[in-house]
Every structure is written in structure tokens, then in C-alpha cells.
Biopython code that builds the backbone (N, CA, C, O; Angstrom):
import numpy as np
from Bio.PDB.StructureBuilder import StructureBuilder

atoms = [
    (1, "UNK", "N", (4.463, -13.662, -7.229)),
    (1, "UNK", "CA", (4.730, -12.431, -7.949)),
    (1, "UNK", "C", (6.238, -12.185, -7.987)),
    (1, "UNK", "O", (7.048, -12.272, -7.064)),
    (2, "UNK", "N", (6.414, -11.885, -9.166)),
    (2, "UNK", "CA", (8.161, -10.954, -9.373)),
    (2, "UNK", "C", (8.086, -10.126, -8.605)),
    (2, "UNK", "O", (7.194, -9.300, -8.411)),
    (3, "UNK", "N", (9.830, -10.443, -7.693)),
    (3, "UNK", "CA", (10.203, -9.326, -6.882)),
    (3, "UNK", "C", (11.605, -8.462, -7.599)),
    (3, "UNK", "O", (12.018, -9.097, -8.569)),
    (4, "UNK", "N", (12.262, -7.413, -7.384)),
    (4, "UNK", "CA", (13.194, -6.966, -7.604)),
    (4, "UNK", "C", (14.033, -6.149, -6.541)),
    (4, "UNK", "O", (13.617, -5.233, -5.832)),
    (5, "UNK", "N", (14.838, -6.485, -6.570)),
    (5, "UNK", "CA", (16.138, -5.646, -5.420)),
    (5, "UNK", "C", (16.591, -4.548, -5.614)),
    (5, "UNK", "O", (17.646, -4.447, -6.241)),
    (6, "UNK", "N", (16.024, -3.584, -5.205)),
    (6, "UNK", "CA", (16.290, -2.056, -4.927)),
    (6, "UNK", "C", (17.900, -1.926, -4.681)),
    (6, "UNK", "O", (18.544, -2.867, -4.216)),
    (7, "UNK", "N", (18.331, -1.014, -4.940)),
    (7, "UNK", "CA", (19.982, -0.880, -4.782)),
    (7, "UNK", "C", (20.350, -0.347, -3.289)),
    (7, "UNK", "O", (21.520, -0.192, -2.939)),
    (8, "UNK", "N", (19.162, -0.063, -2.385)),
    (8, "UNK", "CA", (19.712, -0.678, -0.669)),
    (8, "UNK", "C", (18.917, -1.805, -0.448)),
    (8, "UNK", "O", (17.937, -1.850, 0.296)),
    (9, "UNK", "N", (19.338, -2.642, -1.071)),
    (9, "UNK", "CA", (19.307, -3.977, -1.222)),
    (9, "UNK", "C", (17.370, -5.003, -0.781)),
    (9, "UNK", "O", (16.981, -6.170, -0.827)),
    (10, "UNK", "N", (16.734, -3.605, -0.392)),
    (10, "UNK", "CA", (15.445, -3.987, -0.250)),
    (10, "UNK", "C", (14.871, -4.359, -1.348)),
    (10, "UNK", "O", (14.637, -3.833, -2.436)),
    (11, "UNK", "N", (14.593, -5.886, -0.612)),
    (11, "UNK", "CA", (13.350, -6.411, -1.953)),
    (11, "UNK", "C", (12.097, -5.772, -2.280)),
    (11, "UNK", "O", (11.658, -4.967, -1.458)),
    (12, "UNK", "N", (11.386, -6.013, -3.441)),
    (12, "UNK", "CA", (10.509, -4.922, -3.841)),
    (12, "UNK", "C", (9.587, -5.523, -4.320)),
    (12, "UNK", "O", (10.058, -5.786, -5.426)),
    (13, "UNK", "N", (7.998, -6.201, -4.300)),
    (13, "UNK", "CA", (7.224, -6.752, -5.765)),
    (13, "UNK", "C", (7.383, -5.653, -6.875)),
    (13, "UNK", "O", (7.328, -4.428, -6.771)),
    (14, "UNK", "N", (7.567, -6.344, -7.814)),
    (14, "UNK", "CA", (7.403, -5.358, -9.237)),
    (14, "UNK", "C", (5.905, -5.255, -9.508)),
    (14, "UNK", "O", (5.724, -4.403, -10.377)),
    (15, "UNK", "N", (4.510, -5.926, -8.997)),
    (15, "UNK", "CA", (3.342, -5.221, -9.148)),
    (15, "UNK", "C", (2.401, -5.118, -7.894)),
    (15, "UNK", "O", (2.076, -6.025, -7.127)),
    (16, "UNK", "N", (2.094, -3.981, -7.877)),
    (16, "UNK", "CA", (0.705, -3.803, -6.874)),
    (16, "UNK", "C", (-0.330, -3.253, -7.047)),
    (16, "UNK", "O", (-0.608, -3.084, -8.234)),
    (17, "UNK", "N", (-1.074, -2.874, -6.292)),
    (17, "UNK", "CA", (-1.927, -1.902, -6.553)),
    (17, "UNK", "C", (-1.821, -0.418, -5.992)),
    (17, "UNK", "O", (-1.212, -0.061, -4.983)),
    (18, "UNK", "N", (-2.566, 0.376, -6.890)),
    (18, "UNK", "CA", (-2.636, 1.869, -6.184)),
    (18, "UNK", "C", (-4.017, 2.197, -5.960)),
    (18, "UNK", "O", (-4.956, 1.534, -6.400)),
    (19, "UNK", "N", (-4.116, 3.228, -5.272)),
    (19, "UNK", "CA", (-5.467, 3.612, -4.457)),
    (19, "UNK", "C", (-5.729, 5.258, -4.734)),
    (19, "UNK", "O", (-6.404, 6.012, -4.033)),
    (20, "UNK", "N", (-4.980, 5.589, -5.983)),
    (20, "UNK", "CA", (-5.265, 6.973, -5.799)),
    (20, "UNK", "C", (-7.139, 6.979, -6.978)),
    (20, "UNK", "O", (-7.581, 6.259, -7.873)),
    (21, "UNK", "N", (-7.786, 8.566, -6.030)),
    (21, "UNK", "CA", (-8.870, 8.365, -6.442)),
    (21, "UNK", "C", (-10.022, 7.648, -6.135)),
    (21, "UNK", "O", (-11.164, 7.932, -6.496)),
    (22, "UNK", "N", (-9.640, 6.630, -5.395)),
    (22, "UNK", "CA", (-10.378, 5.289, -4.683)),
    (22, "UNK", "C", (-10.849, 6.169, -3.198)),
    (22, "UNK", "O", (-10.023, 6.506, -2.350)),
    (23, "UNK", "N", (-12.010, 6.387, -3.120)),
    (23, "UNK", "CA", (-12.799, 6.687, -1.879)),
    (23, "UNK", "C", (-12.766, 5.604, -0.704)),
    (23, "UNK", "O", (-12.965, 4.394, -0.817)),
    (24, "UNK", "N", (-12.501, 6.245, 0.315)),
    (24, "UNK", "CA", (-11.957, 5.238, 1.916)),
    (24, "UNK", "C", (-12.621, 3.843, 1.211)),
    (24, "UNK", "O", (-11.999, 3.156, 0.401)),
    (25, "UNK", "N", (-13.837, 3.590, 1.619)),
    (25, "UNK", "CA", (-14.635, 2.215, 1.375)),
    (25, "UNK", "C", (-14.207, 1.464, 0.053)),
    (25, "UNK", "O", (-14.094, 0.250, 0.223)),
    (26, "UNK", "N", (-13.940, 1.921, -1.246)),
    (26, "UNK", "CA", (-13.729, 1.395, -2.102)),
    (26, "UNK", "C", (-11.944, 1.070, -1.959)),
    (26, "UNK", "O", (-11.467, 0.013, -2.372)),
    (27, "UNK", "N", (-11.068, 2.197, -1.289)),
    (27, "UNK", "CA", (-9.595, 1.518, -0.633)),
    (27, "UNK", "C", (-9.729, 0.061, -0.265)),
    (27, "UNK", "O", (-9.355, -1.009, -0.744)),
    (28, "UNK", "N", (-10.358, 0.428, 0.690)),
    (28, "UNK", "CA", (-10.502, -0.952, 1.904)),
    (28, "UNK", "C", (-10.648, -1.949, 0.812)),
    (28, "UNK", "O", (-9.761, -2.734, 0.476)),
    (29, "UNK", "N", (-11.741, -1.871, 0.322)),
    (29, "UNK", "CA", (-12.401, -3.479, -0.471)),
    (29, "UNK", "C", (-11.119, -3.680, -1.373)),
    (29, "UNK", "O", (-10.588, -4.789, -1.339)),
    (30, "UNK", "N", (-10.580, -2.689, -2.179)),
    (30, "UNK", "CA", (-9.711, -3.051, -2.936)),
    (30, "UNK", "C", (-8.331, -3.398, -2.983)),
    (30, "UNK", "O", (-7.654, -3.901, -3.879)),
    (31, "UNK", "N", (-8.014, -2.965, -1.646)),
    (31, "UNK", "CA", (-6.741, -3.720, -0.695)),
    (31, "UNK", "C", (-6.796, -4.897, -0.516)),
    (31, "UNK", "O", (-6.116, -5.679, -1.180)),
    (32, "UNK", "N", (-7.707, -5.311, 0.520)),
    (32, "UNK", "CA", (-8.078, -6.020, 1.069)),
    (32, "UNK", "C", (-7.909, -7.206, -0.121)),
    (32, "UNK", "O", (-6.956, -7.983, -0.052)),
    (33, "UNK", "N", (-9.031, -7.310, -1.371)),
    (33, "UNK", "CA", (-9.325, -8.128, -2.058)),
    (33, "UNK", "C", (-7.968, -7.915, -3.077)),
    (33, "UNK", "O", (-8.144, -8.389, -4.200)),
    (34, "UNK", "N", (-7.094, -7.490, -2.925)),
    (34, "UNK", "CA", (-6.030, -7.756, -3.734)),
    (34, "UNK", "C", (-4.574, -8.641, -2.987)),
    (34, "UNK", "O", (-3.772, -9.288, -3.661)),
    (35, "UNK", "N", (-4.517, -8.510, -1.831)),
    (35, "UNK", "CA", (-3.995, -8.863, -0.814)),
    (35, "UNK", "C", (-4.385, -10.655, -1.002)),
    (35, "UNK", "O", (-3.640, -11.620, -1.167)),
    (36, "UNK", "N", (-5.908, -10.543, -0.888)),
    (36, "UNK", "CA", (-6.042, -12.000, -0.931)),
    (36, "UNK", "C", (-5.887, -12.716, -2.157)),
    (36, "UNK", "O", (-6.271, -13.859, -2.407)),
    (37, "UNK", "N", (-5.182, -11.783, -3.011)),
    (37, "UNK", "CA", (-5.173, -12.331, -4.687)),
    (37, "UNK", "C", (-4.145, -12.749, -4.742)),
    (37, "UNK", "O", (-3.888, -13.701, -5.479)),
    (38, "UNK", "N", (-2.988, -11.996, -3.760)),
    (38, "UNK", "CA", (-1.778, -12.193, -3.929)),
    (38, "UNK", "C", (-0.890, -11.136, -3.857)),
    (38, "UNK", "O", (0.265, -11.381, -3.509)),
    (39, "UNK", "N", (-1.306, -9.705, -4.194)),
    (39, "UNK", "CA", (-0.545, -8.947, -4.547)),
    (39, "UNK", "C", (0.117, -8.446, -3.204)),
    (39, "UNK", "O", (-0.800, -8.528, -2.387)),
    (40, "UNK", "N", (1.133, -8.014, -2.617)),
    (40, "UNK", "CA", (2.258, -7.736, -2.146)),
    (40, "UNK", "C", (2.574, -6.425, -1.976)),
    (40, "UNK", "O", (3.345, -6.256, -1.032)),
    (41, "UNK", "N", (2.165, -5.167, -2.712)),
    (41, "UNK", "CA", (2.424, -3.637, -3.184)),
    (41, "UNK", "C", (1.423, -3.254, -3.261)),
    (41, "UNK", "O", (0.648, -3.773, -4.064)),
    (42, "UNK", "N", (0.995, -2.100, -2.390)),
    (42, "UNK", "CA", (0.117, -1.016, -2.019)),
    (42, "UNK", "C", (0.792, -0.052, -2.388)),
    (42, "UNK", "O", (1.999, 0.056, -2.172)),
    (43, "UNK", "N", (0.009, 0.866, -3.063)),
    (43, "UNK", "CA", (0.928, 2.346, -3.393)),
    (43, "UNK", "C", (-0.581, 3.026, -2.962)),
    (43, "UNK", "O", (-1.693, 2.662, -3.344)),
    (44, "UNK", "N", (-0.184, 4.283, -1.912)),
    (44, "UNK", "CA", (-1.059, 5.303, -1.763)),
    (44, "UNK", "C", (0.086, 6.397, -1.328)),
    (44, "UNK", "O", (1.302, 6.310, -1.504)),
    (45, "UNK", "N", (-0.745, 7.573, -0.636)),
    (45, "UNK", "CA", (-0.494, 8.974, -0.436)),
    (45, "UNK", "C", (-1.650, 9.440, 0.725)),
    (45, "UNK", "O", (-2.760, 8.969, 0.972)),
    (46, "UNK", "N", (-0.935, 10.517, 1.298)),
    (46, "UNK", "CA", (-1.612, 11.242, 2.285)),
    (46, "UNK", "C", (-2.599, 12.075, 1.911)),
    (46, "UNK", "O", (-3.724, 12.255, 2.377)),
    (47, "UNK", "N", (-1.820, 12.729, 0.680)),
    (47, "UNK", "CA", (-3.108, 13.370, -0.301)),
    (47, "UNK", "C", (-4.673, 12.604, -0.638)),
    (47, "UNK", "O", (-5.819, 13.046, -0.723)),
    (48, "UNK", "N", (-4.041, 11.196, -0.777)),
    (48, "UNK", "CA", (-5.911, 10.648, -1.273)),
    (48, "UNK", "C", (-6.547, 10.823, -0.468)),
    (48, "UNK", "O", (-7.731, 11.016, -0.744)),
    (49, "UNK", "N", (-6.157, 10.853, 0.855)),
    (49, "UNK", "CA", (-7.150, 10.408, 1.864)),
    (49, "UNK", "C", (-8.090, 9.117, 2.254)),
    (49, "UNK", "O", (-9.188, 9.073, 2.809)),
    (50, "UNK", "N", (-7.190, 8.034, 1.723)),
    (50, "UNK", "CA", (-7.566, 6.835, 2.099)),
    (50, "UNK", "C", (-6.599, 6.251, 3.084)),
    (50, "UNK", "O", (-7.027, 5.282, 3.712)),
    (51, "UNK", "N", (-5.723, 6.539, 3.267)),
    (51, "UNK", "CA", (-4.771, 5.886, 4.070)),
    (51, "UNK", "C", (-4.895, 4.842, 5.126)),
    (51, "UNK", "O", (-4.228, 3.819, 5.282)),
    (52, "UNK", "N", (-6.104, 5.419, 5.965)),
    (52, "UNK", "CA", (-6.189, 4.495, 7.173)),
    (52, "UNK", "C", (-7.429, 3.313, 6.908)),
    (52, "UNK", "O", (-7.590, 2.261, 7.526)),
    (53, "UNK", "N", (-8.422, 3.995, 5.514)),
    (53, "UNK", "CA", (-8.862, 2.625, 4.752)),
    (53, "UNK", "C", (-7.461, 1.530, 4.069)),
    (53, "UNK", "O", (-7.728, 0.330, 4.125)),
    (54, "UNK", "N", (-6.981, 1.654, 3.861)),
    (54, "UNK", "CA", (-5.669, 1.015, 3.358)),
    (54, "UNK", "C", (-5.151, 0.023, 4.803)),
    (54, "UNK", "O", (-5.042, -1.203, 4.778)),
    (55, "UNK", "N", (-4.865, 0.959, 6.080)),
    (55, "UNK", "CA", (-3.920, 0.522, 7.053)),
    (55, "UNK", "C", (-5.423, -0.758, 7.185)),
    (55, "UNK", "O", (-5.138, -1.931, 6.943)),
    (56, "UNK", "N", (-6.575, -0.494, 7.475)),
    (56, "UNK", "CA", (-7.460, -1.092, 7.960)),
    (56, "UNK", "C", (-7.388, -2.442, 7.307)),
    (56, "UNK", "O", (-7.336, -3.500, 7.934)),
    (57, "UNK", "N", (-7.388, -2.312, 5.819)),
    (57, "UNK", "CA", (-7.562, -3.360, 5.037)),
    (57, "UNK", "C", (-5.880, -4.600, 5.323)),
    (57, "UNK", "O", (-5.837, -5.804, 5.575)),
    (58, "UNK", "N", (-5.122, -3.910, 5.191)),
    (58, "UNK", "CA", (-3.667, -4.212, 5.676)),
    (58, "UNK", "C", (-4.087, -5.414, 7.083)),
    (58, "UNK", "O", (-4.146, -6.642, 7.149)),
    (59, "UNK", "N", (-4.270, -4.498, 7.884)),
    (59, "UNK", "CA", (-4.483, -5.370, 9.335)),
    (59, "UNK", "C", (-5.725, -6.577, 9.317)),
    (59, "UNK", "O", (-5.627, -7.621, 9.963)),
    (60, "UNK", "N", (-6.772, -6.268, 8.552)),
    (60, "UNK", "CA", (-8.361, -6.939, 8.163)),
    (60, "UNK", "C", (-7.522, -8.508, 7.969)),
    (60, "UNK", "O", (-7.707, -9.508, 8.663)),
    (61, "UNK", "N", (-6.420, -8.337, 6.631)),
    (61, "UNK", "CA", (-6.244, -9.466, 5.579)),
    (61, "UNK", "C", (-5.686, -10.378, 6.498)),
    (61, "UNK", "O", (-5.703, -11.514, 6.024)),
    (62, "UNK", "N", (-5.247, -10.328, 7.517)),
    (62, "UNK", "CA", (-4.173, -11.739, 8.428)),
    (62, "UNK", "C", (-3.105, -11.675, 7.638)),
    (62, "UNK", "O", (-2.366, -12.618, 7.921)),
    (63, "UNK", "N", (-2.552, -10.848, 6.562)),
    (63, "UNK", "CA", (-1.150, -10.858, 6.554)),
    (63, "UNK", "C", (-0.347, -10.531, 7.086)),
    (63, "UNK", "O", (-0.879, -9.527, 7.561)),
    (64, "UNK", "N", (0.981, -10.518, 7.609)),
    (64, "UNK", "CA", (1.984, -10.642, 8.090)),
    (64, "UNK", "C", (2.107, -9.217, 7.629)),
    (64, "UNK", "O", (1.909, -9.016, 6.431)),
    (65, "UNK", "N", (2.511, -7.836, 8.682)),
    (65, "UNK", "CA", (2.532, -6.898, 7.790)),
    (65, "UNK", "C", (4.323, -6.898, 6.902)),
    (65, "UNK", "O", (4.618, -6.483, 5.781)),
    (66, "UNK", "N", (4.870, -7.296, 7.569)),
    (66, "UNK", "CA", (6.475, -7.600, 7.388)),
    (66, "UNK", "C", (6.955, -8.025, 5.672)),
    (66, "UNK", "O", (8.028, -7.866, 5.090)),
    (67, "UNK", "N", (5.455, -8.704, 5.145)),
    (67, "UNK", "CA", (5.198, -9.377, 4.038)),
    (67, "UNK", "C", (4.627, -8.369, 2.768)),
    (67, "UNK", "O", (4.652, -8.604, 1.559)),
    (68, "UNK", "N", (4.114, -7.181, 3.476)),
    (68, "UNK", "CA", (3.491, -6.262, 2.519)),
    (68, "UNK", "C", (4.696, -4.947, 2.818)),
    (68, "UNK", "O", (5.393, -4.537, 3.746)),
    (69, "UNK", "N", (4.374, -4.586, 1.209)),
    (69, "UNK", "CA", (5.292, -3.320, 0.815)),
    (69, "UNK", "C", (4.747, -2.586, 0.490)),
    (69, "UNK", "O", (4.371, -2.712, -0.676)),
    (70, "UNK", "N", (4.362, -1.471, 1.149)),
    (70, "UNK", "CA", (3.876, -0.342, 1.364)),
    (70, "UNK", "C", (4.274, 1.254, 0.769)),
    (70, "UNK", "O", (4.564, 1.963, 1.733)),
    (71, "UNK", "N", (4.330, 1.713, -0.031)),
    (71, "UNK", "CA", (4.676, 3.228, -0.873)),
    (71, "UNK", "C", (3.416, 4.592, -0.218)),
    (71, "UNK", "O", (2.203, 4.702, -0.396)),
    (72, "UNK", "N", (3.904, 5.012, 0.166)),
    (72, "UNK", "CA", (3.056, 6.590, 0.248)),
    (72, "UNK", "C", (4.381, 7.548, -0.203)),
    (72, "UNK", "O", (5.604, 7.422, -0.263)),
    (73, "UNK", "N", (3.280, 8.667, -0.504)),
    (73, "UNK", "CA", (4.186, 9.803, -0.422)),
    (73, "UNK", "C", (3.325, 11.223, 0.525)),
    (73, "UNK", "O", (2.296, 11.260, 1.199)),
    (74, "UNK", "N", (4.029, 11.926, 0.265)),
    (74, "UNK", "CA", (4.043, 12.957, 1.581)),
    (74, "UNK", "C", (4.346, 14.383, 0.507)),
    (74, "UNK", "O", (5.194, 14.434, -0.384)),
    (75, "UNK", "N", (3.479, 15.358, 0.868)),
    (75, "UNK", "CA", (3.828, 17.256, 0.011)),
    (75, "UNK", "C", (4.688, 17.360, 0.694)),
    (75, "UNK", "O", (4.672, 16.886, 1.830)),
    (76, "UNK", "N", (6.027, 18.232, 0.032)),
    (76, "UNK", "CA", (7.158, 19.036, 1.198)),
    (76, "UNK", "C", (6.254, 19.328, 2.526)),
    (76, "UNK", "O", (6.368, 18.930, 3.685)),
    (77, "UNK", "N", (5.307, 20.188, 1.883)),
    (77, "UNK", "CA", (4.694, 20.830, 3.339)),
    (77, "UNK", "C", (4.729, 19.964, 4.739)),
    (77, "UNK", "O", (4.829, 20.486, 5.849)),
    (78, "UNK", "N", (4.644, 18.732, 4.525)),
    (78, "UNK", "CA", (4.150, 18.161, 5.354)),
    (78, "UNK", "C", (5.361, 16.865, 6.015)),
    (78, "UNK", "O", (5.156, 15.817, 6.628)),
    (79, "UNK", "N", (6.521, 17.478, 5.589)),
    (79, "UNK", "CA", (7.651, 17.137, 5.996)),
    (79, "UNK", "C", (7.824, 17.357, 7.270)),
    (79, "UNK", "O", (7.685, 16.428, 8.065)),
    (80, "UNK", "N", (8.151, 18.595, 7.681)),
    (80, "UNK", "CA", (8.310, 18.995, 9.339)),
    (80, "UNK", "C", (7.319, 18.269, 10.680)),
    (80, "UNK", "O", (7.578, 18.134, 11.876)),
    (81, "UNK", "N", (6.078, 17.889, 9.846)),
    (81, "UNK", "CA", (4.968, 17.751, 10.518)),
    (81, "UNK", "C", (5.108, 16.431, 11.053)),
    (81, "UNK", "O", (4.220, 15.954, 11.761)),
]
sb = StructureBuilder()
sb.init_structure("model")
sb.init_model(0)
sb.init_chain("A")
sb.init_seg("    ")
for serial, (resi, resn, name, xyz) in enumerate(atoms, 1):
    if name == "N":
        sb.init_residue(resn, " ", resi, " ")
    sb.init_atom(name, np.array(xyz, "f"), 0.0, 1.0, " ", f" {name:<3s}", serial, name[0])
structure = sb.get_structure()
């Protein structure tokens, strides 16, 4: 997969998958089975509430986590926290 270099110099895949909408179980499978496709980029949020289906699938695949690039985001609210 195409990667691209972020301007602090972190490499980036230019495609992954996202998980918003995706219920825990359907996260997992769809991490998981994208991981083994190849893909490199997970995009979720704290809001979906899949997250730790995600971390699960992450750790499941035997990839290297060092190797996967990972995006969440976070509400202000939940900054301090």
C-alpha cells in the first residue's frame, strides 16, 4: 500500500479502514480481516464504541503493532479525562 509523509515527518498509509457505525463484533471481524488483506490504517473514535473490538482485533492479527497506524478521535469533553 501507498504511504505518505506527514510534515512531522511520520509515515502514514494513504488507505485504511474505518469502523464508524460498525457494532463491537462486526469492528473486530472487520479489522481483523482487513489487516490480513493488507491494510495498515484503522480509523475509529471513542464515540463509536468499538474501540477495544478494534484494540482486540489489532492484537488477534500477529501484527507488529509498530506496523499499524492507528487514528481515533476524542469530544473536547473528554480531553481532561
Amino acid at each position: 500500500m501507498k504511504e505518505i509523509k506527514l510534515n512531522n515527518n511520520v509515515v502514514m498509509p494513504q488507505v485504511g479502514i474505518g469502523t464508524f457505525l460498525l457494532e463491537p463484533n462486526d469492528a473486530y471481524n472487520s479489522v481483523l480481516n482487513a489487516l490480513k488483506m493488507g491494510y495498515r490504517l484503522i480509523d475509529t473514535a471513542n464515540a463509536y464504541r468499538n474501540e477495544k473490538a478494534v484494540g482486540r482485533a489489532i492484537k488477534d492479527s500477529g501484527i507488529t503493532r509498530s506496523d499499524i497506524f492507528v487514528s481515533t478521535k476524542l469530544w473536547p469533553s473528554e480531553y481532561e479525562k
